[in-house]
N, C-alpha and C positions, 0 to 999 in steps of 0.2 A: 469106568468103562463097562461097556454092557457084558452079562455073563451068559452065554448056550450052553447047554447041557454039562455045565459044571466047565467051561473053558473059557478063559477071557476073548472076547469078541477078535482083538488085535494082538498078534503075536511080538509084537516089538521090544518089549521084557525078553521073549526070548531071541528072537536076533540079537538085540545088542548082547546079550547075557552070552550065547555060542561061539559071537565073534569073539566079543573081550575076553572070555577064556580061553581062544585059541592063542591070541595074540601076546597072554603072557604065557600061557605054557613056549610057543616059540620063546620069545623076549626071552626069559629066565635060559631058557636052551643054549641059545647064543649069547648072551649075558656081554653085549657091546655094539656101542649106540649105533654103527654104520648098519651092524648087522639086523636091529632094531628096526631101523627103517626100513630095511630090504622086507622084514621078517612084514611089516605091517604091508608094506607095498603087494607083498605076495601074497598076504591074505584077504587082504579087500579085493584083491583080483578077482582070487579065486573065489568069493564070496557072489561077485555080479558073475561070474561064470555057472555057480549051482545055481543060483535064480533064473537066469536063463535058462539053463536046463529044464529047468520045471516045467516049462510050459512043450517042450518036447519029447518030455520020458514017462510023465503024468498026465492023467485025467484030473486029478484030484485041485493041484496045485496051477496059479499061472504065476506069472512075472509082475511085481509092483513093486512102482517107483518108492514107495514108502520102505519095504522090504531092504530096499538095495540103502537108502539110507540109513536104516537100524542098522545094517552091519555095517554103514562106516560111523556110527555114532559105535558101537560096538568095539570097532579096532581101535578107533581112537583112543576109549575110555580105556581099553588092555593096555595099547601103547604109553599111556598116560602114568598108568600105576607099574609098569613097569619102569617107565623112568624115575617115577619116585623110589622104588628100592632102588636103583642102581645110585640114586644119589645119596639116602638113606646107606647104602652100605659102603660109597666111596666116604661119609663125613665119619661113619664108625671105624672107619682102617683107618683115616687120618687121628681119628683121638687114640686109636689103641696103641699106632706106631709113637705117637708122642707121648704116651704114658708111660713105654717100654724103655724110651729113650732116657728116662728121670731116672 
């Protein structure tokens, strides 16, 4: 990707990188799959809501359809690694309680 003044031309490293850390900071928060959903649902909402914004609070900034898709590649990939711990720590409480059980 091309680089300006020392910043990569496309910010979509950082989209996806701002969503998928919000989506497990939620995720781990609520730590339960229905709430997981809601937690991703709310935040890609709210994600095409601040890009919307953009183009009526800034000069700087407008609205693009690319943008809006890095943050659902972004929740997703949160949502995703957040489901991996929660199964990662439902198969370690299943080995610990049956170790305990011996």
């Amino acid at each position: 990707s091309a680089v300006r003044d020392g910043l990569p031309e496309s910010d979509l490293v950082v989209h996806v990188g701002v969503w998928a850390v919000a989506v497990i900071l939620a995720g781990v928060a609520v730590w339960s799959w229905w709430r997981l959903v809601l937690a991703a649902v709310f935040t890609f909402t709210a994600s095409v809501f601040i890009e919307a914004a953009q183009d009526l609070y800034t000069d700087t900034r407008s609205v693009e359809i690319d943008d809006v898709v890095a943050n659902g590649l972004g929740v997703a990939a949160g949502s995703a690694l957040v489901a991996l711990l929660y199964l990662s720590w439902s198969a370690a409480s299943i080995v610990a309680d049956s170790a305990r059980r011996r």
